[in-house]
LUMVEX-324050 format. One record per atom (N, C-alpha, C): x, y, z; atom name. Coordinates in nm, 4 decimals, decimal comma. Layout:
<c1 X; c2 Y; c3 Z; atome CA>
...
This chain:
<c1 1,2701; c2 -0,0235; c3 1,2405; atome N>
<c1 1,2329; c2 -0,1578; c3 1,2025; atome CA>
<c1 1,2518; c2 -0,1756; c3 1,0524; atome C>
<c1 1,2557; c2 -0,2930; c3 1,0340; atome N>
<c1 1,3079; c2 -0,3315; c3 0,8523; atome CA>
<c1 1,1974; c2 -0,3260; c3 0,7898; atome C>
<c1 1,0269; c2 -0,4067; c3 0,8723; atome N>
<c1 0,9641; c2 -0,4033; c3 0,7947; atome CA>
<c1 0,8403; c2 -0,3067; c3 0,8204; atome C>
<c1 0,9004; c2 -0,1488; c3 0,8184; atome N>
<c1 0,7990; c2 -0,1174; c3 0,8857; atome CA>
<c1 0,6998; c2 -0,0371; c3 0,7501; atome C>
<c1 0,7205; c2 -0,0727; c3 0,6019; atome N>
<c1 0,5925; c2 -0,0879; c3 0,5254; atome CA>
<c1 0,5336; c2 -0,1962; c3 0,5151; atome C>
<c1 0,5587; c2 -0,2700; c3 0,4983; atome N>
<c1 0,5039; c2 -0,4344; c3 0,5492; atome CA>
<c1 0,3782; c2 -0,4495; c3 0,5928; atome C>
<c1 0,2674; c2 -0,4940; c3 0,4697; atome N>
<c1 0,1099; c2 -0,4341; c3 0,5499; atome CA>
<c1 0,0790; c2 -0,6168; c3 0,5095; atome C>
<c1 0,1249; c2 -0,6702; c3 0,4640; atome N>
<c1 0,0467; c2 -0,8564; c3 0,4431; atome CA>
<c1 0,1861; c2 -0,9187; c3 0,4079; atome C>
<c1 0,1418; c2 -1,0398; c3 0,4884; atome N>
<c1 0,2753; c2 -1,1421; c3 0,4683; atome CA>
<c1 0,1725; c2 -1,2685; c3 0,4466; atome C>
<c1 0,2350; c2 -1,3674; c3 0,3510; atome N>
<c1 0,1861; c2 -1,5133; c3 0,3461; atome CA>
<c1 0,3002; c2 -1,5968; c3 0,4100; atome C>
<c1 0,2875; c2 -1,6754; c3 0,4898; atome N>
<c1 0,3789; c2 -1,7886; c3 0,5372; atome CA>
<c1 0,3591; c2 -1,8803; c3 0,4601; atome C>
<c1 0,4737; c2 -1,9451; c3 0,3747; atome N>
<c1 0,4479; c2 -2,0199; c3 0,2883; atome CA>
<c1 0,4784; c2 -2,1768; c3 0,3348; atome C>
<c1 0,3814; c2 -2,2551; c3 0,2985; atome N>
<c1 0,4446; c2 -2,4467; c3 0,4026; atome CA>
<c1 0,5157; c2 -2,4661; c3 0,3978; atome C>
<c1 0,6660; c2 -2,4164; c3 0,3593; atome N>
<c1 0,8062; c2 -2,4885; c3 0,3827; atome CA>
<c1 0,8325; c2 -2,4141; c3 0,4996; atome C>
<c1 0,7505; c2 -2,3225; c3 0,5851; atome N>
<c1 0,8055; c2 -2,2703; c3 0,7143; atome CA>
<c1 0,7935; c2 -2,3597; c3 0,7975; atome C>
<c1 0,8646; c2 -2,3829; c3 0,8873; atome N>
<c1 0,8083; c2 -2,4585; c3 1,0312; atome CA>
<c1 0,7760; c2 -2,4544; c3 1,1457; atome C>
<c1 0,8746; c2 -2,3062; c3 1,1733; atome N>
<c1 0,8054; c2 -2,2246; c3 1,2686; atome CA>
<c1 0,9059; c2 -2,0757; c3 1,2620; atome C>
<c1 0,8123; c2 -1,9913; c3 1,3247; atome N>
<c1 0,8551; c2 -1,8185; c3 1,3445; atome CA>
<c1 0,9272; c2 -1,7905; c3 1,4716; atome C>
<c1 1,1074; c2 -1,7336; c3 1,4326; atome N>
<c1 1,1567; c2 -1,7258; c3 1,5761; atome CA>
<c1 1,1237; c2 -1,6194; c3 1,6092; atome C>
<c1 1,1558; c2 -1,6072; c3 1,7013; atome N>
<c1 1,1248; c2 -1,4814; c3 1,8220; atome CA>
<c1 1,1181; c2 -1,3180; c3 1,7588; atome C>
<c1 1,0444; c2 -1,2274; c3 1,7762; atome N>
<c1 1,0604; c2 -1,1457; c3 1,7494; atome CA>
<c1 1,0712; c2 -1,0735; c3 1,5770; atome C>
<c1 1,0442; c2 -1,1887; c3 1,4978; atome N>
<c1 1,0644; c2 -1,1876; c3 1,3647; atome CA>
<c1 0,9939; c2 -1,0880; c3 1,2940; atome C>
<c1 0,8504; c2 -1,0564; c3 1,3064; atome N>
<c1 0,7801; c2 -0,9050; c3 1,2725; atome CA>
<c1 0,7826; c2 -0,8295; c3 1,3438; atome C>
<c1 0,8679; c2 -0,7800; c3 1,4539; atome N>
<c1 0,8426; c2 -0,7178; c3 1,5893; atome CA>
<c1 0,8359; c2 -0,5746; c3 1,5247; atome C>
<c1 0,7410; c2 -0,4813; c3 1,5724; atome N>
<c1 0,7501; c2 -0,3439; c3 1,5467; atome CA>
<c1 0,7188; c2 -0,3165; c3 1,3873; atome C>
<c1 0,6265; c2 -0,4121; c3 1,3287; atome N>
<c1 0,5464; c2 -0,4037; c3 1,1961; atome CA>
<c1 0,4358; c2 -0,3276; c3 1,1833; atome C>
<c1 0,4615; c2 -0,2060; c3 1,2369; atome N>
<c1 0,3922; c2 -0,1408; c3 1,2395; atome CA>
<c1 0,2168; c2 -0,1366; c3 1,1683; atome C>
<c1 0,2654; c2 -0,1601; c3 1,0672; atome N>
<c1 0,1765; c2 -0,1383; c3 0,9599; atome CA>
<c1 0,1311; c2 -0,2955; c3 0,9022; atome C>
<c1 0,1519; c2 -0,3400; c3 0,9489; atome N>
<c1 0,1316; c2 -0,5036; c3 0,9630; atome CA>
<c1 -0,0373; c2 -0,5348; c3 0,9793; atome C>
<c1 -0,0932; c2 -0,5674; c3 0,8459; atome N>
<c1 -0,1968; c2 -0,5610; c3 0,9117; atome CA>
<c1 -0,2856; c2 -0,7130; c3 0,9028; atome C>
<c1 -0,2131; c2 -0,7975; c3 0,7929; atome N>
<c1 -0,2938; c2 -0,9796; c3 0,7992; atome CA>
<c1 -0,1774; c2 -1,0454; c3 0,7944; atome C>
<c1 -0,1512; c2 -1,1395; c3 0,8582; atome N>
<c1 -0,0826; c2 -1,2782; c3 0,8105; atome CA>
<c1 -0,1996; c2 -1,3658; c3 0,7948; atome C>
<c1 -0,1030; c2 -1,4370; c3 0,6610; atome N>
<c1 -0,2090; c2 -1,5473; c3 0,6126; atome CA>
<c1 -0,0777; c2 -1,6849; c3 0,6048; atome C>
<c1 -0,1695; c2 -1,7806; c3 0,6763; atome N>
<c1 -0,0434; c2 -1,9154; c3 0,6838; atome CA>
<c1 -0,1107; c2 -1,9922; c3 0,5220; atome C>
<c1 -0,0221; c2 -2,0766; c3 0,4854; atome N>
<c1 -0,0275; c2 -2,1552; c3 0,3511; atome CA>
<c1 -0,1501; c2 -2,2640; c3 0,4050; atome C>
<c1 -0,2543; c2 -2,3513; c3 0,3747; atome N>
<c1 -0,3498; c2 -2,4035; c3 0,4032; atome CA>
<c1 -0,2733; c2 -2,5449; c3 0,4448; atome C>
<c1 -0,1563; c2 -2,5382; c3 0,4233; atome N>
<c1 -0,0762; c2 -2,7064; c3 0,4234; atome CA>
<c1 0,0088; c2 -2,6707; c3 0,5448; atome C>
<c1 0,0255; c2 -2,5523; c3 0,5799; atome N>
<c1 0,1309; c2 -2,4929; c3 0,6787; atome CA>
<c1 0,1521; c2 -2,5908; c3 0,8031; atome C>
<c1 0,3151; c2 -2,6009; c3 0,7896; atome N>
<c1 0,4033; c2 -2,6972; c3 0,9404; atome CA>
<c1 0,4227; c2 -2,6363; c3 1,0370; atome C>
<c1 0,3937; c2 -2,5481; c3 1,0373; atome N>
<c1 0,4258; c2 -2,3685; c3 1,1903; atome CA>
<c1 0,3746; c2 -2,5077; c3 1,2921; atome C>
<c1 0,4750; c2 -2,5543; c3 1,3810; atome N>
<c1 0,4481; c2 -2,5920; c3 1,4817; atome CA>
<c1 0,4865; c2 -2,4753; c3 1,6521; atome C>
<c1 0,5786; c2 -2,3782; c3 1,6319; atome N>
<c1 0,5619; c2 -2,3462; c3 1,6921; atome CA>
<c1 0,5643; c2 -2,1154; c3 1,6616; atome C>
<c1 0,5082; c2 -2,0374; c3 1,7162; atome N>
<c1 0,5050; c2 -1,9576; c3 1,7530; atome CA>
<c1 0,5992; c2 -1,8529; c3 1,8209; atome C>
<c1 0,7314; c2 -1,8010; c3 1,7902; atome N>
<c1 0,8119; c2 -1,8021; c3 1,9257; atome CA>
<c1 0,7458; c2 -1,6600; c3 2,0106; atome C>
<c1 0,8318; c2 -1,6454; c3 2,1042; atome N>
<c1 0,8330; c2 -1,5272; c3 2,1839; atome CA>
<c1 0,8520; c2 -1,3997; c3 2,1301; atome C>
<c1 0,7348; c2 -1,3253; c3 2,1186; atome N>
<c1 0,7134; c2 -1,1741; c3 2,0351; atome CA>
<c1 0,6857; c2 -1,1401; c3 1,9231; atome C>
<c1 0,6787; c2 -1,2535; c3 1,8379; atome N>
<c1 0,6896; c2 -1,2581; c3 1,6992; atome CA>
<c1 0,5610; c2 -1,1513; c3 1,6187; atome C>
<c1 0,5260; c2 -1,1322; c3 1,7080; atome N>
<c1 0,4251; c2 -0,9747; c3 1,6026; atome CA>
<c1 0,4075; c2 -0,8536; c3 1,7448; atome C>
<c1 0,4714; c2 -0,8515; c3 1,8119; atome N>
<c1 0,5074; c2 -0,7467; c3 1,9174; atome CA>
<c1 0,5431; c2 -0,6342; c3 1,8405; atome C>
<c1 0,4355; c2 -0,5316; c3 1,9243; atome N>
<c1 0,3940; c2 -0,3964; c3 1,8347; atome CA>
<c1 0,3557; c2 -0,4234; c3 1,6856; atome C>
<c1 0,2450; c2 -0,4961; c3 1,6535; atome N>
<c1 0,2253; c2 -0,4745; c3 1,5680; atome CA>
<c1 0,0714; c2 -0,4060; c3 1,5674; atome C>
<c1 0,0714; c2 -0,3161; c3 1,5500; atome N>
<c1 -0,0300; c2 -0,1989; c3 1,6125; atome CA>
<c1 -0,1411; c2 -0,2334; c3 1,5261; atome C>
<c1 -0,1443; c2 -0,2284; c3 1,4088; atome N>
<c1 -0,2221; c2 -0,2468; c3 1,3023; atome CA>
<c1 -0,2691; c2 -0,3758; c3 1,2707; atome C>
<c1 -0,2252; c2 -0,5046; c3 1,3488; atome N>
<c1 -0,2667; c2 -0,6391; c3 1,3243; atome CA>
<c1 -0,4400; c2 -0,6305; c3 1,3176; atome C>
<c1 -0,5186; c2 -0,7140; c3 1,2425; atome N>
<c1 -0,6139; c2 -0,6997; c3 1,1989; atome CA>
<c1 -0,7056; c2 -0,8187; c3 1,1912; atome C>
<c1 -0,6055; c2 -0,9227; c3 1,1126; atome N>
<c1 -0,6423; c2 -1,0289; c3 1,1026; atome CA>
<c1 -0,5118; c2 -1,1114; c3 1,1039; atome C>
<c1 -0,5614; c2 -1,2868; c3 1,1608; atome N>
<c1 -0,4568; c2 -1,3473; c3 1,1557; atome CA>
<c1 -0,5059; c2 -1,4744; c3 1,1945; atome C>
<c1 -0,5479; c2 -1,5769; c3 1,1156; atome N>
<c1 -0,5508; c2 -1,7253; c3 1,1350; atome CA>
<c1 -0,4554; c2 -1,8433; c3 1,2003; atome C>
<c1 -0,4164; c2 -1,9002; c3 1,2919; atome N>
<c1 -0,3455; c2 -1,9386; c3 1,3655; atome CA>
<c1 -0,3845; c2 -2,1412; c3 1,3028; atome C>
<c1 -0,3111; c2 -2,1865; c3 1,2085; atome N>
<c1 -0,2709; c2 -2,3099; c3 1,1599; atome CA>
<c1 -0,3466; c2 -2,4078; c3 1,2871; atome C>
<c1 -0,3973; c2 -2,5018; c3 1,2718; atome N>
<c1 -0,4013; c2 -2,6338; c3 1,3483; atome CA>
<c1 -0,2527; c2 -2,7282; c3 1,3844; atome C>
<c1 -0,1842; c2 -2,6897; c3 1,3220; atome N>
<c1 -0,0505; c2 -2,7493; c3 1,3348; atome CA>
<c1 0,0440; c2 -2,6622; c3 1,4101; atome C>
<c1 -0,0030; c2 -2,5503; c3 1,4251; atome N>
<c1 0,0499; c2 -2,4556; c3 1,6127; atome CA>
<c1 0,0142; c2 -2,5402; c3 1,7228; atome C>
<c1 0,1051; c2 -2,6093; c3 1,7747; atome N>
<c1 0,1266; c2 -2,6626; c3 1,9142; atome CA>
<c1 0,1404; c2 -2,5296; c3 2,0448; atome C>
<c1 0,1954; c2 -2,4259; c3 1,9741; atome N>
<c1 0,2607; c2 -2,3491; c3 2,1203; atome CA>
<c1 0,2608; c2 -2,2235; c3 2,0823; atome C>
<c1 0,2638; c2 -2,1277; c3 2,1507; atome N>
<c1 0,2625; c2 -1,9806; c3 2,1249; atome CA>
<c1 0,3007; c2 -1,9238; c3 2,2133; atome C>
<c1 0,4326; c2 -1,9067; c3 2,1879; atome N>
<c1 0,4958; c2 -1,8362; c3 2,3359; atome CA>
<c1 0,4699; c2 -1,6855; c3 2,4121; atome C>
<c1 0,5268; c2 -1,6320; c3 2,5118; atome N>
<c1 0,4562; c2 -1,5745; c3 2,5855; atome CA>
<c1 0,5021; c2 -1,3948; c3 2,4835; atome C>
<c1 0,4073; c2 -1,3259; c3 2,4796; atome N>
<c1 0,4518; c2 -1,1800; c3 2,4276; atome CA>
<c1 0,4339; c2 -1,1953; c3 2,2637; atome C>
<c1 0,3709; c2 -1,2731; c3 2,2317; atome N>
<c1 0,3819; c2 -1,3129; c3 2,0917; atome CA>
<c1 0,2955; c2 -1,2309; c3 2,0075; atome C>
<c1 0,1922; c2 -1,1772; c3 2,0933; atome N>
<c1 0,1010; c2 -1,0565; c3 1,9898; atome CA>
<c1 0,1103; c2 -0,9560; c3 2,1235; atome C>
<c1 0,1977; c2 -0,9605; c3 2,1659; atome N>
<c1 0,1945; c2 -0,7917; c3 2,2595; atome CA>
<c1 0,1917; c2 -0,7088; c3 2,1828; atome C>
């Protein structure tokens, strides 16, 4: 995996949404934090799959959808 030191990510509000599989196998992944203004309308399929170490993670009011396998 690319990001497998990768222990905090900020999503910053010009995102709009996370495709598929984008932290997959972040091992060491342990908070996402979205921007307080954040457009993440959607979630895709796997997008923190295996991330063993997830810990914490606030999910935006402006998430409509969260597809299926998305924190497997």
């Amino acid at each position: 995996s690319y990001c497998y030191n990768l222990e905090s990510i900020t999503i910053p509000k010009s995102v709009s949404s996370i495709e598929g599989y984008a932290f997959y196998q972040c091992e060491k992944l342990k908070s996402v934090i979205f921007s307080n203004e954040s457009l993440v309308e959607y979630i895709e399929n796997g997008v923190f799959s295996n991330c063993y170490s997830l810990e914490s993670i606030t999910i935006p009011k402006s998430v409509s959808s969260i597809e299926g396998y998305a924190f497997y």
